[in-house]
C-alpha positions as CSV (number, residue, x, y, z in Angstrom):
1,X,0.0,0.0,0.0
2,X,1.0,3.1,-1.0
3,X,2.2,5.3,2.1
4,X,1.9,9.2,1.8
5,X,4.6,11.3,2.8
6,X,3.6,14.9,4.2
7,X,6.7,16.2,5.5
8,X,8.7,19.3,4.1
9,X,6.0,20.1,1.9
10,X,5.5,23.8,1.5
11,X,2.2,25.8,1.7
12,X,1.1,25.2,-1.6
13,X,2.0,22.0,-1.6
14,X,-0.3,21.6,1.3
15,X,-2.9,23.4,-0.3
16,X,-2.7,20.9,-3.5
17,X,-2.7,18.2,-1.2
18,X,-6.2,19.6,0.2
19,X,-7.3,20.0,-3.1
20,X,-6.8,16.6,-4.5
21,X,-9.7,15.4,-1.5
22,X,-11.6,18.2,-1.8
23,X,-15.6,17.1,-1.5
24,X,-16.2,19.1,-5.1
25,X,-15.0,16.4,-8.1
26,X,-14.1,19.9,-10.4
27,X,-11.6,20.7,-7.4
28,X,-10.0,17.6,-7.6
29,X,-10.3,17.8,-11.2
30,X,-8.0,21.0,-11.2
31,X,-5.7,20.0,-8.9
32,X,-4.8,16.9,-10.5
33,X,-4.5,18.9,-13.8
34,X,-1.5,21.1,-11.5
35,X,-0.3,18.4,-10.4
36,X,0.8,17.3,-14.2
37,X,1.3,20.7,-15.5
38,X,4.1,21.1,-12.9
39,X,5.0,17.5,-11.7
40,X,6.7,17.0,-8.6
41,X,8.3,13.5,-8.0
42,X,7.8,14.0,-4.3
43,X,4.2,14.0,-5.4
44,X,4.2,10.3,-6.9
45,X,3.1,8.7,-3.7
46,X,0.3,11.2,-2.6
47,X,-1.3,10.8,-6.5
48,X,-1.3,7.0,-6.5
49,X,-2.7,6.7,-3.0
50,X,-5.6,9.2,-4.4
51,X,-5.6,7.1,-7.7
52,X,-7.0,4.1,-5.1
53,X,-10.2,6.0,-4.1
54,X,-11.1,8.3,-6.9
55,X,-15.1,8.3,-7.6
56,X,-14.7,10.6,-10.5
57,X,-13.9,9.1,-13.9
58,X,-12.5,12.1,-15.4
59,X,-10.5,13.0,-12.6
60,X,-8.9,9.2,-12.1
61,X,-8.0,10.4,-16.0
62,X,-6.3,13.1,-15.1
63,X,-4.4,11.8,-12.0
64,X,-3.2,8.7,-14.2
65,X,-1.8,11.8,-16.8
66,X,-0.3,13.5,-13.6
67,X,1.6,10.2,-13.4
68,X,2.7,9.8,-16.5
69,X,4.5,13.2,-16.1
70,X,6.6,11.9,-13.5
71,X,10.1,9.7,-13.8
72,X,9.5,6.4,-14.5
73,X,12.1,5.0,-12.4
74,X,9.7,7.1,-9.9
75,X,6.5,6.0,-10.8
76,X,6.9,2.5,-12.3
77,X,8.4,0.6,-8.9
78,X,5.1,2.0,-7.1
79,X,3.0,1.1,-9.9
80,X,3.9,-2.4,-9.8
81,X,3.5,-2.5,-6.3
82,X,-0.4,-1.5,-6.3
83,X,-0.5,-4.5,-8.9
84,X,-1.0,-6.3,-5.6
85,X,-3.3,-4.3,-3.6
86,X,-6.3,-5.6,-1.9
87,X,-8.3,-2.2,-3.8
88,X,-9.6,-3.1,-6.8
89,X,-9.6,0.2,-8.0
90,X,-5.9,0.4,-7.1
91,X,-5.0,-2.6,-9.4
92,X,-7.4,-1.0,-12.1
93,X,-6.2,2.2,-12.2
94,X,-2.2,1.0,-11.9
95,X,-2.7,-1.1,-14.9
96,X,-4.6,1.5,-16.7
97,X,-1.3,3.8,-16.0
98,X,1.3,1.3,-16.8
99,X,-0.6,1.0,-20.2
100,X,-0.1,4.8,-20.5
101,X,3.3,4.7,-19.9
102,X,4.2,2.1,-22.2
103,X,7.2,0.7,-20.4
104,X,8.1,-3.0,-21.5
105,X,10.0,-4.1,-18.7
106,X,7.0,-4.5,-17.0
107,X,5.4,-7.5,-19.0
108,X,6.5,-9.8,-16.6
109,X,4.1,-7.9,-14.0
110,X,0.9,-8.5,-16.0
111,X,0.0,-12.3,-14.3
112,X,-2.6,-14.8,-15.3
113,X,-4.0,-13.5,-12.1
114,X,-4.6,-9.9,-12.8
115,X,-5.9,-11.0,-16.4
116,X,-8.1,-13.3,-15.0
117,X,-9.2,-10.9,-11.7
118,X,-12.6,-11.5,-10.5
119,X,-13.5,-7.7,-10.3
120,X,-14.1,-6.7,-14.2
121,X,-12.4,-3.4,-14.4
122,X,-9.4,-4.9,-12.9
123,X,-9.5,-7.7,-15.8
124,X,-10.1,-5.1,-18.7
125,X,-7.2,-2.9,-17.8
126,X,-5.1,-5.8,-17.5
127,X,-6.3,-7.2,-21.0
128,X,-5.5,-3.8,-22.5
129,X,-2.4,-3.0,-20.5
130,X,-1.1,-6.7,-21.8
131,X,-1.7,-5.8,-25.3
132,X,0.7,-2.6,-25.4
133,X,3.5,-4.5,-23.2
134,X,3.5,-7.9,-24.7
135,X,7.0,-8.6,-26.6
136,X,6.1,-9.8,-29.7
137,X,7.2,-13.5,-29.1
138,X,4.7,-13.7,-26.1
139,X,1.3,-12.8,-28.6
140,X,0.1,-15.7,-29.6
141,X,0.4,-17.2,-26.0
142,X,-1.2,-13.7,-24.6
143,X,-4.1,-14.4,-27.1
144,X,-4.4,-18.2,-25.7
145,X,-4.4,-16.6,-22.3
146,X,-7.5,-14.1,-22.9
147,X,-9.4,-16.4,-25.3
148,X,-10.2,-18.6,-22.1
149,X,-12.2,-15.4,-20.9
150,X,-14.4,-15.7,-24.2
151,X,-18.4,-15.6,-22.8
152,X,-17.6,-13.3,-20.0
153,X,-19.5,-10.5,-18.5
154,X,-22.1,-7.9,-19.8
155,X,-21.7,-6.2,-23.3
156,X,-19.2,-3.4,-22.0
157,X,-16.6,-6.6,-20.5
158,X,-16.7,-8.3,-23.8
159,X,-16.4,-6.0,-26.1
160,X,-13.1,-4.9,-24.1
161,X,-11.9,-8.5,-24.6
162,X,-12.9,-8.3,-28.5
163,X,-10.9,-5.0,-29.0
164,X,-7.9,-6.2,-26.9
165,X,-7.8,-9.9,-28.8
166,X,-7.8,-7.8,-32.4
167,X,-5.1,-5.6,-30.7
168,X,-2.9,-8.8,-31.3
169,X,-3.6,-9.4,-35.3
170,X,-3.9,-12.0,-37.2
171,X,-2.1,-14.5,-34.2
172,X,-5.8,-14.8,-32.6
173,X,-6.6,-16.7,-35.7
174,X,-6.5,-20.3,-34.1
175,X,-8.4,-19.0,-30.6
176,X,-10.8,-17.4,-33.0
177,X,-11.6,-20.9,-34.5
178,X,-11.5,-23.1,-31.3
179,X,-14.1,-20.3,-29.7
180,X,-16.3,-20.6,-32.8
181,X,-16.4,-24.6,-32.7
182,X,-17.3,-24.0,-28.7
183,X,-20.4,-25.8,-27.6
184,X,-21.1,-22.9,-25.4
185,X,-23.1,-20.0,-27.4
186,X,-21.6,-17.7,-25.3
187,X,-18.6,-18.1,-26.0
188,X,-18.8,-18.8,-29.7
189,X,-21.2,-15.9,-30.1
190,X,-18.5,-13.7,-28.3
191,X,-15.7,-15.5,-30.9
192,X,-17.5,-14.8,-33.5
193,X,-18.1,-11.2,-32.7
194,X,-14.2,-10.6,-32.2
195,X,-13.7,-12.6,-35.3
196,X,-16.2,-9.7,-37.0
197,X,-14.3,-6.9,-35.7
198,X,-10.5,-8.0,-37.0
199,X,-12.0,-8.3,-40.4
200,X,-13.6,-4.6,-39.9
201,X,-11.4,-2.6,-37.5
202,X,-13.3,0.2,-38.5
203,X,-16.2,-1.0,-36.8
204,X,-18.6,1.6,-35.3
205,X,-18.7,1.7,-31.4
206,X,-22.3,0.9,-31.5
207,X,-22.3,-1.6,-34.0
208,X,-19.2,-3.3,-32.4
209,X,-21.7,-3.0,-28.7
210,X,-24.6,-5.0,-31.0
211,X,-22.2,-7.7,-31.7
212,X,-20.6,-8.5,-29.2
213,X,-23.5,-9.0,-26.9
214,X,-25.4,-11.9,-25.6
215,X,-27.8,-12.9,-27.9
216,X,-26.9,-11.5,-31.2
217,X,-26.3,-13.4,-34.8
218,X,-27.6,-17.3,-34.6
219,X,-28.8,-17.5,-30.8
């Protein structure tokens, strides 16, 4: 767990601080958005911790770009350390910024576990940080790995797993057919879904939503 450190900070420091769990979400908002526009590495700890308990969409957004301002050899240890946090929204939100940051060295980090969490957001940012940090010898194993997850969840879960699975090309080719031959309609609905999508990338959002869920196309 991430452990805030509070001392030698200055008034305005202080007042960020304040800011960043202020009870208004356009406060937070704002003070996340100083936090990037003039990062402070002695800041890294107090953004994660807040990065653990943020209600507000767009304001988690902006406190994962804060982060991204920082040093990586700052921000990436600390990141991979929430990884295994008892918050879901800690593990969610660390994968979402490792994602962001791009570093590879940090492939090792992304564990069956994490890919197959039981909380969903946790699972789609670790399906979508895996695609950006896989090395290229690991993809068709990676798209083995999240194939297994084929059937899951509402609409919103699987078409996360559709878009992450065409992330990898044409290597999700043989998952694509063993999901289609499935005896489960679930899952060979949601395979052939995906399977629609990498032959039209340029899917529309809402047509990509239709597709994907339960129900559609033969069931």
């Amino acid at each position: 767990m991430v452990k805030i450190n509070t001392t030698s900070k200055t008034p305005q420091d202080t007042r960020l601080l304040d800011a960043l769990s202020a009870d208004d979400s356009s406060t937070r908002l704002k003070a996340a958005l100083a936090a990037g526009t003039h990062p402070d590495p002695g800041f890294a700890d107090v953004l994660l911790a807040r990065c653990a308990i943020e209600p507000d969409f767009f304001v988690r957004d902006m406190l994962t770009w804060a982060l991204t301002r920082l040093p990586q050899e700052v921000t990436v240890p600390e990141l991979r350390a929430e990884l295994r946090s008892e918050l879901a929204q800690a593990r969610s939100q660390a994968l979402h910024t490792l994602s962001k940051i791009g570093d590879k060295a940090v492939w090792p980090a992304i564990t069956r576990s994490l890919l197959h969490d039981a909380d969903d957001e946790v699972a789609r940012s670790a399906w979508r940080a895996a695609v950006v940090l896989v090395p290229a010898g690991e993809r068709e194993g990676l798209a083995v790995e999240l194939a297994t997850e084929f059937g899951r969840g509402d609409r919103t879960v699987r078409l996360s797993l559709s878009r992450a699975l065409t992330a990898l090309g044409d290597v999700i080719e043989p998952v694509l057919r063993k999901g289609l031959a499935s005896e489960d309609p679930a899952v060979s609905a949601h395979a052939r879904a995906t399977e629609r999508l990498l032959r039209d990338p340029d899917a529309g959002f809402d047509e990509a939503k239709r597709i994907v869920a339960l129900g559609t196309e033969g069931q």
